[in-house]
MARDOZA-211241 format. One record per residue: residue number from 1; x, y, z of N, C-alpha, C in turn; residue in one letter. Coordinates in nm, 3 decimals. Example, Ala and Ser with C-alpha at 12.3 -4.5 7.8 and 13.67 -1.06 7.14 Angstrom:
<bakes>
<bake><resi>1</resi><n_xx>1.319</n_xx><n_yy>-0.569</n_yy><n_zz>0.780</n_zz><ca_xx>1.230</ca_xx><ca_yy>-0.450</ca_yy><ca_zz>0.780</ca_zz><c_xx>1.320</c_xx><c_yy>-0.330</c_yy><c_zz>0.780</c_zz><resn>a</resn></bake>
<bake><resi>2</resi><n_xx>1.285</n_xx><n_yy>-0.225</n_yy><n_zz>0.708</n_zz><ca_xx>1.367</ca_xx><ca_yy>-0.106</ca_yy><ca_zz>0.714</ca_zz><c_xx>1.290</c_xx><c_yy>0.003</c_yy><c_zz>0.787</c_zz><resn>s</resn></bake>
</bakes>
This chain:
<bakes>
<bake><resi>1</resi><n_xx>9.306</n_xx><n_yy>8.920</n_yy><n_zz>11.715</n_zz><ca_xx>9.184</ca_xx><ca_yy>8.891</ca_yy><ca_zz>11.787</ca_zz><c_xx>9.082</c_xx><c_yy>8.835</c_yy><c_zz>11.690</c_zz><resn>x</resn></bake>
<bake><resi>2</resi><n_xx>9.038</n_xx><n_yy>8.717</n_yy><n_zz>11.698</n_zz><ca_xx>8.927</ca_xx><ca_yy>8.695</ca_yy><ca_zz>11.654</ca_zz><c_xx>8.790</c_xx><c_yy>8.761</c_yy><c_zz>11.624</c_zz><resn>x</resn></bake>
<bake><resi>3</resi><n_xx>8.771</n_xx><n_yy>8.726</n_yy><n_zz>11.482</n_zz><ca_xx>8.643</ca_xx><ca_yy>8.811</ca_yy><ca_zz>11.492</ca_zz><c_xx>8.442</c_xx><c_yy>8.718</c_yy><c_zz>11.466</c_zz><resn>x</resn></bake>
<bake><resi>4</resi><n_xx>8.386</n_xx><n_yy>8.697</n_yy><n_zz>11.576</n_zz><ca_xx>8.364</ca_xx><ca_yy>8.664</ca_yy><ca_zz>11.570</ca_zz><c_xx>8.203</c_xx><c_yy>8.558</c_yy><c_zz>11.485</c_zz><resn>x</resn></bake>
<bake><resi>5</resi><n_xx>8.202</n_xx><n_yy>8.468</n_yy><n_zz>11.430</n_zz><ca_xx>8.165</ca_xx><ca_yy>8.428</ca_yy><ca_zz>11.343</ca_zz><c_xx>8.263</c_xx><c_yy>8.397</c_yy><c_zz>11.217</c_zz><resn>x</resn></bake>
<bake><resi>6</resi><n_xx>8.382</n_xx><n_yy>8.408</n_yy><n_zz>11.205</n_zz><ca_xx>8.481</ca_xx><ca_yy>8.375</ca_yy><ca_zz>11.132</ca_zz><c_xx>8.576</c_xx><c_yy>8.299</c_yy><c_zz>11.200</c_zz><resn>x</resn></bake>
<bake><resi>7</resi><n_xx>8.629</n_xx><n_yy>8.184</n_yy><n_zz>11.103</n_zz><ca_xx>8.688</ca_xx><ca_yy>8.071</ca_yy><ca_zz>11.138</ca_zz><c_xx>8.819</c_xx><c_yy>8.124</c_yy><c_zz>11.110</c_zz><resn>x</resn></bake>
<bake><resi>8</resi><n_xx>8.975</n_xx><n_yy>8.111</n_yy><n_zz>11.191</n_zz><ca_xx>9.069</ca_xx><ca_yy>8.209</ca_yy><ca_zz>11.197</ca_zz><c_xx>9.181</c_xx><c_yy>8.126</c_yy><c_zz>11.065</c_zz><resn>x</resn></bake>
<bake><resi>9</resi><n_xx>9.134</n_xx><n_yy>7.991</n_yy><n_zz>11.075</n_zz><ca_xx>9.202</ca_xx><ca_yy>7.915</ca_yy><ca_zz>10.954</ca_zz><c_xx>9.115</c_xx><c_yy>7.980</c_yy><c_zz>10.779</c_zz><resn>x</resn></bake>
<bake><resi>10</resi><n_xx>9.012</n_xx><n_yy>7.984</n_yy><n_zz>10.811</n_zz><ca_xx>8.973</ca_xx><ca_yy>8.042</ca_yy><ca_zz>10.676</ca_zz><c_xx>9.018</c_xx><c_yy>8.154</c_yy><c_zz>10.645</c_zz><resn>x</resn></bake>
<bake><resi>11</resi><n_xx>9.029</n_xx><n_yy>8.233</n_yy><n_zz>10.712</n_zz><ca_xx>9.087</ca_xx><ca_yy>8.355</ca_yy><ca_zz>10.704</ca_zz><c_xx>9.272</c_xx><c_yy>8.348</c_yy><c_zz>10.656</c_zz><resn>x</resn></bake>
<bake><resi>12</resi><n_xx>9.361</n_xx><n_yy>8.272</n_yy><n_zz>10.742</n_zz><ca_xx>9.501</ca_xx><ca_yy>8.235</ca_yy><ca_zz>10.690</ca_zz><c_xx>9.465</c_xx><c_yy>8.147</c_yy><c_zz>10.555</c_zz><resn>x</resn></bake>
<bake><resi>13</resi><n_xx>9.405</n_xx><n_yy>8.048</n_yy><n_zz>10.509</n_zz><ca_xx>9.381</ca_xx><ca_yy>8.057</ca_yy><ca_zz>10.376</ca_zz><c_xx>9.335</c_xx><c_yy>8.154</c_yy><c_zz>10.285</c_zz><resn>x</resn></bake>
<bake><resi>14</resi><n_xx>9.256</n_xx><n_yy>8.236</n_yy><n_zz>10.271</n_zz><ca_xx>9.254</ca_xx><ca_yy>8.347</ca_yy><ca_zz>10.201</ca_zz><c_xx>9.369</c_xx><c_yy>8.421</c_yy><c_zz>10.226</c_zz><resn>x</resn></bake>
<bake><resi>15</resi><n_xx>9.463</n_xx><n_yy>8.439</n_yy><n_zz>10.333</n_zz><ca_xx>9.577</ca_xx><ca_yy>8.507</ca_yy><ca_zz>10.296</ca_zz><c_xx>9.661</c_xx><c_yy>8.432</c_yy><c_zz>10.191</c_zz><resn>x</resn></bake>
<bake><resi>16</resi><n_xx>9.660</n_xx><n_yy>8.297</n_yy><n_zz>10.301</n_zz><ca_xx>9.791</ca_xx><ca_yy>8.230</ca_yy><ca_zz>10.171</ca_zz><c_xx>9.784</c_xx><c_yy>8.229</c_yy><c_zz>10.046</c_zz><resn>x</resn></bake>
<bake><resi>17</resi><n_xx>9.625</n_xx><n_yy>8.247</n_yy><n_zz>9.988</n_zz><ca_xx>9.627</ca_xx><ca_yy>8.218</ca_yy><ca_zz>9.845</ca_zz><c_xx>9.643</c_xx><c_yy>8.334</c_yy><c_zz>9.793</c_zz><resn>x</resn></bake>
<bake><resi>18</resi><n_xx>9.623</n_xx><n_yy>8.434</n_yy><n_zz>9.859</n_zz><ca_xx>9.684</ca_xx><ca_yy>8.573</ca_yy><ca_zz>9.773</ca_zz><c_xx>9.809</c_xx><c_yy>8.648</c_yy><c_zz>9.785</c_zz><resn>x</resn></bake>
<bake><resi>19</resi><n_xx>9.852</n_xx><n_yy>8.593</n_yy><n_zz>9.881</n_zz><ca_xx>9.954</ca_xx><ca_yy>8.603</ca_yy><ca_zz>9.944</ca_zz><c_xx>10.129</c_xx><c_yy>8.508</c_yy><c_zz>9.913</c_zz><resn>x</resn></bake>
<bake><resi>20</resi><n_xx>10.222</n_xx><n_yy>8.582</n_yy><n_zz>9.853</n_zz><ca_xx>10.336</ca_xx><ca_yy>8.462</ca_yy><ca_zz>9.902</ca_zz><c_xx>10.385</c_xx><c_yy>8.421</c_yy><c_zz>10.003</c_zz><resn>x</resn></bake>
<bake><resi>21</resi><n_xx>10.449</n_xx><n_yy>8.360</n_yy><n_zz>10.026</n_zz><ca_xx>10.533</ca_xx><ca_yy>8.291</ca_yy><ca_zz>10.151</ca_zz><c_xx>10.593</c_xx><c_yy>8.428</c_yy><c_zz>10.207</c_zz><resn>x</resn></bake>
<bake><resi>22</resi><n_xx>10.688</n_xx><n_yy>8.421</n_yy><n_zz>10.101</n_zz><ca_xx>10.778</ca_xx><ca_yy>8.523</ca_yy><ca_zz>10.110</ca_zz><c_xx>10.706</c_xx><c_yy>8.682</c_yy><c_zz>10.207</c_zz><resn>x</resn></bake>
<bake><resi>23</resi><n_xx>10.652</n_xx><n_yy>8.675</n_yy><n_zz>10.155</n_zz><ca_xx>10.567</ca_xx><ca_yy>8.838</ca_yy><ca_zz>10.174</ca_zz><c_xx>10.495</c_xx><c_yy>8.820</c_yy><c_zz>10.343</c_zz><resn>x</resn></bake>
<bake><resi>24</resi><n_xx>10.451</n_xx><n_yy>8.686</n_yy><n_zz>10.347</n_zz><ca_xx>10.384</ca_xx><ca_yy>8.688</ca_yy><ca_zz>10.454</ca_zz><c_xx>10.487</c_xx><c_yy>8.674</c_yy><c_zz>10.601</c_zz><resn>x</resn></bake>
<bake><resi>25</resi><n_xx>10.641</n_xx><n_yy>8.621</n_yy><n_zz>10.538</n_zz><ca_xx>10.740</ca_xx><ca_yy>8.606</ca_yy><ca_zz>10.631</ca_zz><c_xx>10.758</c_xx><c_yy>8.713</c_yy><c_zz>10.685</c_zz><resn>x</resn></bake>
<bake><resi>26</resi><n_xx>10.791</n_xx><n_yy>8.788</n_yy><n_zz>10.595</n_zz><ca_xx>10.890</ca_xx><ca_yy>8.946</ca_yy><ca_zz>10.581</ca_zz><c_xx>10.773</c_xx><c_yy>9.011</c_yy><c_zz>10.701</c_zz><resn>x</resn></bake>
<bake><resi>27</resi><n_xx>10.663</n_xx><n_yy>8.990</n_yy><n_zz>10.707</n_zz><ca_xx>10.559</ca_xx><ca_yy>9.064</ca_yy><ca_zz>10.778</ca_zz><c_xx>10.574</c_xx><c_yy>8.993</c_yy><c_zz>10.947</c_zz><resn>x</resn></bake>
<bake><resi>28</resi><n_xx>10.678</n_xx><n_yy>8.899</n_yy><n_zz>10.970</n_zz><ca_xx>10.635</ca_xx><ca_yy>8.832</ca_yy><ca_zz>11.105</ca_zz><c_xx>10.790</c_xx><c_yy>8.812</c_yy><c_zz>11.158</c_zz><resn>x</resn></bake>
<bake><resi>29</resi><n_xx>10.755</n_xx><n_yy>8.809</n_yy><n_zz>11.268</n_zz><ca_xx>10.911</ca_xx><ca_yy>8.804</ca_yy><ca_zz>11.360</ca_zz><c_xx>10.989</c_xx><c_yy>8.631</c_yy><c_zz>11.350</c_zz><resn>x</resn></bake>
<bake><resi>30</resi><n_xx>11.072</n_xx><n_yy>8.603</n_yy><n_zz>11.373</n_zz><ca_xx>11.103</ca_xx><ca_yy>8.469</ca_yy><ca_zz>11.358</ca_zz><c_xx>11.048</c_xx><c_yy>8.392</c_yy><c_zz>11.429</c_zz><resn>x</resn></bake>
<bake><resi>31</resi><n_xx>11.018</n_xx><n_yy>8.433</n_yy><n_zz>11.610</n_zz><ca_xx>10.876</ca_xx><ca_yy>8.391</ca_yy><ca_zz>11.669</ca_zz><c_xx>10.776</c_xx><c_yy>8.383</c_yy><c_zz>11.623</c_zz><resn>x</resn></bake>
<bake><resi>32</resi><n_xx>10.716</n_xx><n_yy>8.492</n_yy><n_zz>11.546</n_zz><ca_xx>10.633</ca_xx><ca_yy>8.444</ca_yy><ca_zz>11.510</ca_zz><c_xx>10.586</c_xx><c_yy>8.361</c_yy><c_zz>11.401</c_zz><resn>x</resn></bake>
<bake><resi>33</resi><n_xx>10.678</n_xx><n_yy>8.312</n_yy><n_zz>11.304</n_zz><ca_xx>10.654</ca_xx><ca_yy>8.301</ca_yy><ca_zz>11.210</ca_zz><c_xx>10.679</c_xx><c_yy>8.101</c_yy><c_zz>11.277</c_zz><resn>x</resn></bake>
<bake><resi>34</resi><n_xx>10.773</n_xx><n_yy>8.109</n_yy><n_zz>11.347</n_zz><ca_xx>10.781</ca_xx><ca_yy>7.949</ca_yy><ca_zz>11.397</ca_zz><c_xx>10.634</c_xx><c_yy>7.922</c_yy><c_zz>11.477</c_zz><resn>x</resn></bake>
<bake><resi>35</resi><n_xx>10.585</n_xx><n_yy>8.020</n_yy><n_zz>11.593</n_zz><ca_xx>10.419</ca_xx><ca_yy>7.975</ca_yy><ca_zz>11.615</ca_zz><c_xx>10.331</c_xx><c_yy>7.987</c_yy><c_zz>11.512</c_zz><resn>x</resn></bake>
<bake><resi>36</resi><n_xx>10.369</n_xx><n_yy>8.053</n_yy><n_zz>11.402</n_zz><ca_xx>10.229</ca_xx><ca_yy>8.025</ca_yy><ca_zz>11.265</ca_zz><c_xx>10.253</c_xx><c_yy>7.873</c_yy><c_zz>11.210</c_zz><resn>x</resn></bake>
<bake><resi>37</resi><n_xx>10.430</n_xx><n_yy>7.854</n_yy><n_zz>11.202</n_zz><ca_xx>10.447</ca_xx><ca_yy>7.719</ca_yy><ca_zz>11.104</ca_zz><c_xx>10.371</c_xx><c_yy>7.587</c_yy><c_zz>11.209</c_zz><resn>x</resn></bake>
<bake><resi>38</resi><n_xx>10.403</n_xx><n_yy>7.627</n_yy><n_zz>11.271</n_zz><ca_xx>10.366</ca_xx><ca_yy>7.554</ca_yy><ca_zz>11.443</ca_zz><c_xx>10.249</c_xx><c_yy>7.554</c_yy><c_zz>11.445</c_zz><resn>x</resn></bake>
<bake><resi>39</resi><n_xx>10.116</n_xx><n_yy>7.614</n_yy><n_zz>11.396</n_zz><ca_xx>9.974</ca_xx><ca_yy>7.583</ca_yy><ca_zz>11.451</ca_zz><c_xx>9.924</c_xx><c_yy>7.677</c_yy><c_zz>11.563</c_zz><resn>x</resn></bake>
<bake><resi>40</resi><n_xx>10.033</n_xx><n_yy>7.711</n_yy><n_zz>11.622</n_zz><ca_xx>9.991</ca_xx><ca_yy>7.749</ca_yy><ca_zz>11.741</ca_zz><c_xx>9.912</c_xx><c_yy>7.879</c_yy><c_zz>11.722</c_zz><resn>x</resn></bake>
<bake><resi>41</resi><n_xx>9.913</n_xx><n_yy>7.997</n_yy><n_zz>11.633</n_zz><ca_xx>9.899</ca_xx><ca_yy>8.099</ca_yy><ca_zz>11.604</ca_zz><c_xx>9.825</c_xx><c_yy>8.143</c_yy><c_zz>11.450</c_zz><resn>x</resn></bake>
<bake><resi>42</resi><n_xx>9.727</n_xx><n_yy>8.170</n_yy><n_zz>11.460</n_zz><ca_xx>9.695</ca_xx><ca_yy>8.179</ca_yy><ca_zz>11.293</ca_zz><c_xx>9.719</c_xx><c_yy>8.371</c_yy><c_zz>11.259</c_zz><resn>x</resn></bake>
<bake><resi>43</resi><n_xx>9.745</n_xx><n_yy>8.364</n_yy><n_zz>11.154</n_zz><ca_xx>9.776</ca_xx><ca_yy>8.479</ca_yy><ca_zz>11.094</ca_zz><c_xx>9.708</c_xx><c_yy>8.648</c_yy><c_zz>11.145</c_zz><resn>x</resn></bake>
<bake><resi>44</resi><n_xx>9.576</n_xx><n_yy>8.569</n_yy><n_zz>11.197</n_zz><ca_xx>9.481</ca_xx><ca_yy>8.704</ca_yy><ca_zz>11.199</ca_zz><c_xx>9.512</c_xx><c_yy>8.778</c_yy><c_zz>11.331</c_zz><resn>x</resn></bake>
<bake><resi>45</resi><n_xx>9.596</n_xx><n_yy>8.677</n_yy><n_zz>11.415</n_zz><ca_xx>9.658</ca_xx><ca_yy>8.718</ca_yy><ca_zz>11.516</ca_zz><c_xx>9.760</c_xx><c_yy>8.760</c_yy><c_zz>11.555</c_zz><resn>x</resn></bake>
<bake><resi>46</resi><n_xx>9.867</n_xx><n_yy>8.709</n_yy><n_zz>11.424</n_zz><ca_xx>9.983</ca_xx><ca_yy>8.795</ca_yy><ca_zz>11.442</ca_zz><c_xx>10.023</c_xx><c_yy>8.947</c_yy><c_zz>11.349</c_zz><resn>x</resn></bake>
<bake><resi>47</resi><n_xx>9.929</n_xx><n_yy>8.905</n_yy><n_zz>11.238</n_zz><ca_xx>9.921</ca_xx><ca_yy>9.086</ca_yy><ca_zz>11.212</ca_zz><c_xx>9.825</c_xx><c_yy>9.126</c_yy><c_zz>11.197</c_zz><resn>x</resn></bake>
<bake><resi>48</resi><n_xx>9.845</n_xx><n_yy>9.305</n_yy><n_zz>11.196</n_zz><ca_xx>9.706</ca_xx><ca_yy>9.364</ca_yy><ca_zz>11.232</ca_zz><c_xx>9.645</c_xx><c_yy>9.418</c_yy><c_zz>11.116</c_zz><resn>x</resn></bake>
<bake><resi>49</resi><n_xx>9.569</n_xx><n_yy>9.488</n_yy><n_zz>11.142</n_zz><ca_xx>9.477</ca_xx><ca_yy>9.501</ca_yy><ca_zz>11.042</ca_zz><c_xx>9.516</c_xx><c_yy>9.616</c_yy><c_zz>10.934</c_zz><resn>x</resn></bake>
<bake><resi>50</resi><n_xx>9.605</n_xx><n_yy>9.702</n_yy><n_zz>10.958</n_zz><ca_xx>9.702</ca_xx><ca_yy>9.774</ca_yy><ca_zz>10.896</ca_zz><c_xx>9.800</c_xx><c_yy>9.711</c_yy><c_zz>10.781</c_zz><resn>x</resn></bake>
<bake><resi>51</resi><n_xx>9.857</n_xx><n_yy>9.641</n_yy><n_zz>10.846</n_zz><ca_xx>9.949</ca_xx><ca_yy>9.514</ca_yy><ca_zz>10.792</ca_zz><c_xx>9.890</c_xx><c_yy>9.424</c_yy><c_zz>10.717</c_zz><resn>x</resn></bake>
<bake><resi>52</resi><n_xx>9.765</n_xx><n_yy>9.334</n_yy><n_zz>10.732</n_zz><ca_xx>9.701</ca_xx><ca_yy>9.270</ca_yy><ca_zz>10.647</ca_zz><c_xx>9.659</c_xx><c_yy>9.346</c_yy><c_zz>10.489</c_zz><resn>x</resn></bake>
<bake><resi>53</resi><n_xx>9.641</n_xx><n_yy>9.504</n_yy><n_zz>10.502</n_zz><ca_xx>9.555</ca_xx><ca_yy>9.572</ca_yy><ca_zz>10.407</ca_zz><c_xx>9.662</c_xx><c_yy>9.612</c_yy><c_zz>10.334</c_zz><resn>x</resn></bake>
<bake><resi>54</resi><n_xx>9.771</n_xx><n_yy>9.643</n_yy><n_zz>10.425</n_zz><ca_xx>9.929</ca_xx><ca_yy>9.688</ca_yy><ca_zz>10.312</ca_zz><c_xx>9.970</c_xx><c_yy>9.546</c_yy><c_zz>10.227</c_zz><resn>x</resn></bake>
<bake><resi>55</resi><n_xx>9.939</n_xx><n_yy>9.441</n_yy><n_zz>10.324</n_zz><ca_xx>10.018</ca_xx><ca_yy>9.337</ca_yy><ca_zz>10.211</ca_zz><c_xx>9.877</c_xx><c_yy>9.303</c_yy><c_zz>10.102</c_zz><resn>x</resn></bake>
<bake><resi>56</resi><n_xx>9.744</n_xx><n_yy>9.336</n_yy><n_zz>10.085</n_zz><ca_xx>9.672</ca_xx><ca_yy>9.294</ca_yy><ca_zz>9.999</ca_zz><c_xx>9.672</c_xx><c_yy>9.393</c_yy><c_zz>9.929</c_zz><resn>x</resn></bake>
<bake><resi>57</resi><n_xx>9.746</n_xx><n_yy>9.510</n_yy><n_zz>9.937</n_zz><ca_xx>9.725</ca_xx><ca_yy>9.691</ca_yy><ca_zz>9.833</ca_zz><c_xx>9.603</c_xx><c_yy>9.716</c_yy><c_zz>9.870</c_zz><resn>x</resn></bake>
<bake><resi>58</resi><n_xx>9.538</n_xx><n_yy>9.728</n_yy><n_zz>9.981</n_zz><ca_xx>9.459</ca_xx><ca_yy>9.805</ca_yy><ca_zz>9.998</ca_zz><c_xx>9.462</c_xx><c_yy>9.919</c_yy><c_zz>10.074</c_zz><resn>x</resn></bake>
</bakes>
């Protein structure tokens, strides 16, 4: 879900750059990972906020 006043692509860039490929795959279903490669879906929407904080060690 969007949060709002944040742009949902800025947000999947700050993942990607701290983030590997790899790591961010392993976190998404093969659906989903074809609607992220796809545009259709940005990151902040397919995992949650649990999941975002485990893959940054927080």
């Amino acid at each position: 879900m969007p949060v709002p006043g944040y742009d949902p692509d800025d947000v999947d860039e700050l993942l990607e750059s701290k983030l590997s490929e790899a790591k961010i795959r392993d976190q998404l279903s093969e659906s989903e990972w074809q609607s992220y490669q796809d545009g259709e879906e940005p990151l902040i929407d397919l995992l949650g906020d649990d999941e975002i904080e485990g893959m940054l060690g927080k």
